[in-house]
C-alpha positions as CSV (number, residue, x, y, z in Angstrom):
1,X,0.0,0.0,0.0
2,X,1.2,3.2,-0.7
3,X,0.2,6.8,0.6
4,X,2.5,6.9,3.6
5,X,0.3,7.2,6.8
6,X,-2.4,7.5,4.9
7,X,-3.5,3.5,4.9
8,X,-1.6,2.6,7.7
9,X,-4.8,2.2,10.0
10,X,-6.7,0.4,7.2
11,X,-3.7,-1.9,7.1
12,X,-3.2,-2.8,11.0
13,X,-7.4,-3.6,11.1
14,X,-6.6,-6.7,8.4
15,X,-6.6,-9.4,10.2
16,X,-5.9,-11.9,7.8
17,X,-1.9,-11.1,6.0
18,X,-0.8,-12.8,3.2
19,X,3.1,-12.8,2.6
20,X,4.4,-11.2,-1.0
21,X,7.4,-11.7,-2.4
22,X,10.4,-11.0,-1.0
23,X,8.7,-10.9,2.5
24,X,9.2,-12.5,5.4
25,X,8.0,-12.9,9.5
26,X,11.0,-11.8,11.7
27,X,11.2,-11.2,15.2
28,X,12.8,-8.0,17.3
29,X,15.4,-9.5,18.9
30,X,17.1,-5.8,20.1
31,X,16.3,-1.7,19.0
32,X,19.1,-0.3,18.4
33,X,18.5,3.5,18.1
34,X,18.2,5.9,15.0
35,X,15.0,3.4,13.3
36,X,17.2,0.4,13.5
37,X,16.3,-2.5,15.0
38,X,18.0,-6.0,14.9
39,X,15.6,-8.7,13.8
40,X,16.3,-12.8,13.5
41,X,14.5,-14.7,10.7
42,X,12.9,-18.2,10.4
43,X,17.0,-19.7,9.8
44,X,17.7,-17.8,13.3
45,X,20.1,-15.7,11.3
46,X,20.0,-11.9,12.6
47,X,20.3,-8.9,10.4
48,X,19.7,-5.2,10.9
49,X,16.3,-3.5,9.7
50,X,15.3,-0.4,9.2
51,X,11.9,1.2,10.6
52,X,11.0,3.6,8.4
53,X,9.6,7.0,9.5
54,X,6.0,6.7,8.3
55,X,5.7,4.3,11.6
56,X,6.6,6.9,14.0
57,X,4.3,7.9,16.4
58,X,1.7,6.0,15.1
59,X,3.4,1.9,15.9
60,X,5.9,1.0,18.3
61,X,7.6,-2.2,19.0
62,X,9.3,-4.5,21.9
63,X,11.6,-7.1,21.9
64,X,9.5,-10.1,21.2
65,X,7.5,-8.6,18.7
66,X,7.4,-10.1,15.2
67,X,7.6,-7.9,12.3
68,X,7.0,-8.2,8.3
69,X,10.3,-7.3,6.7
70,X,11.2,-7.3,3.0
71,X,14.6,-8.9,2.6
72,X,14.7,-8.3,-1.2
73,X,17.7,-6.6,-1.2
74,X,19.3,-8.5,1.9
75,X,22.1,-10.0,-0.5
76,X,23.3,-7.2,-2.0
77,X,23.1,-5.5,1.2
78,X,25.8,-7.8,2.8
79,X,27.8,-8.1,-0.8
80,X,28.3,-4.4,-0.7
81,X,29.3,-4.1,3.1
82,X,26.5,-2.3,4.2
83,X,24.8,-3.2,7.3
84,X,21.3,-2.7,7.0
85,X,19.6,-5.8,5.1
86,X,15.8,-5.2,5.1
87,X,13.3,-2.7,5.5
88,X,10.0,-3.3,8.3
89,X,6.7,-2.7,6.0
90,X,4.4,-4.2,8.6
91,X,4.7,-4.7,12.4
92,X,2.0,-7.3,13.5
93,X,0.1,-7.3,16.8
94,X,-1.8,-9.7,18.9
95,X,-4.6,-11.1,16.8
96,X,-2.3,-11.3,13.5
97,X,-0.2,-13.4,15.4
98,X,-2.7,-15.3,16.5
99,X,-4.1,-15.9,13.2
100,X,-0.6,-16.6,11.1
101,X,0.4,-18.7,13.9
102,X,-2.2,-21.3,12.5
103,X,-1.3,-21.0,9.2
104,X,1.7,-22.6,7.3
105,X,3.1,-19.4,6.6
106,X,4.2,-19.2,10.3
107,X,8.1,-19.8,11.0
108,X,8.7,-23.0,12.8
109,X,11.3,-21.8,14.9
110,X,8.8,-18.9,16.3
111,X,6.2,-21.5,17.2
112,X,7.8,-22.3,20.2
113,X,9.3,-18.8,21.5
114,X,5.6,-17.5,20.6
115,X,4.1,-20.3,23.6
116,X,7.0,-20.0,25.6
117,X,7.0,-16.0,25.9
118,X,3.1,-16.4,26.4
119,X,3.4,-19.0,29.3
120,X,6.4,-16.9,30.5
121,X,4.1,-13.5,30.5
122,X,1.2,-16.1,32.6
123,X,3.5,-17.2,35.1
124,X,5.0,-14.2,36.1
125,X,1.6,-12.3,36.3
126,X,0.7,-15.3,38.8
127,X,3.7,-14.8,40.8
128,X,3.1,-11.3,41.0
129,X,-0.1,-11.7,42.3
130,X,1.1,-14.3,44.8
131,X,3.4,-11.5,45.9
132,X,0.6,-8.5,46.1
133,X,-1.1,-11.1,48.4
134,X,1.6,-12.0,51.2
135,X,3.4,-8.3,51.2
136,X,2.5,-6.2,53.9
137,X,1.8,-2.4,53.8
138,X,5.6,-1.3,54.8
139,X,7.1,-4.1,52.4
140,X,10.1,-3.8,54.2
141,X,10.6,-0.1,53.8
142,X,11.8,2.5,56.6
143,X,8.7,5.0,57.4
144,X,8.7,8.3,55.4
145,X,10.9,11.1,56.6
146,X,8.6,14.6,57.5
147,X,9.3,17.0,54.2
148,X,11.2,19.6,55.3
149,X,10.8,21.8,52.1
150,X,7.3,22.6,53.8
151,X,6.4,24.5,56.4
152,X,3.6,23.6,58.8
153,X,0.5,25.7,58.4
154,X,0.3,27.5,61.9
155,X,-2.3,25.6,64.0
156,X,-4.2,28.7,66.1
157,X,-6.3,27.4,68.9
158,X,-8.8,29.6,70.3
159,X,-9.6,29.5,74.3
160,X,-13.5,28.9,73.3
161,X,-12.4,25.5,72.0
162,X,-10.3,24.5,75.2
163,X,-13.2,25.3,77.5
């Protein structure tokens, strides 16, 4: 699609995504800074990508998140010396994944990082939980120091009220 952030809404609502040519399903395995991030493919080979600027402020990504990169110029990327391989035209969330993840399309190699991260993500909300419940109020902390950079409102008590 072209148009620039123009049909990028229309194009995250598609649930269903079918692969052209030259693309490929890659996860973020680090961000790097500048629109680069460093993505490893279905071969578990890592390369750099860029994130083109008609994303910003509109999509943002994790590590863990899988991505639709073109690789078509990966090889003459890396014959020429320069570092950045591919180019991010897609970043997919939740329900895409969810969907490609039961079609053939899907990497094998993801399959099991996709489960793992998810029972990862239960286990530690569980324990957290677990945690909330047996802390108590203080949680170990020394009581709160009186703020100095305040001064006490004067408290003026009246003999009527004494009586």
């Amino acid at each position: 699609m072209r148009g620039g952030r123009k049909n990028l809404k229309r194009a995250v609502e598609e649930e269903f995504l079918t692969l052209q040519q030259g693309q490929s399903i890659m996860q973020v395995v680090d961000l790097r800074g500048s629109n680069l991030i460093q993505v490893t493919d279905a071969k578990g080979e890592t390369s750099l990508a860029i994130f083109p600027a008609k994303f910003q402020k509109s999509m943002w990504i994790k590590r863990g998140n899988f991505v639709v990169v073109d690789e078509s110029g990966r090889e003459e990327a890396t014959e020429s010396g320069r570092k950045v391989g591919c180019v991010v035209t897609q970043v997919l969330y939740y329900d895409q994944v969810r969907v490609l993840q039961k079609s053939p399309e899907w990497p094998e190699i993801f399959k099991s990082t996709a489960v793992e991260s998810s029972k990862q993500d239960m286990q530690s909300q569980n324990s957290q939980m677990d945690k909330n419940e047996d802390a108590s109020d203080d949680d170990g902390l020394p009581p709160l120091e009186a703020n100095t950079n305040r001064s006490n409102p004067f408290h003026w008590e009246s003999e009527t009220e004494s009586d």
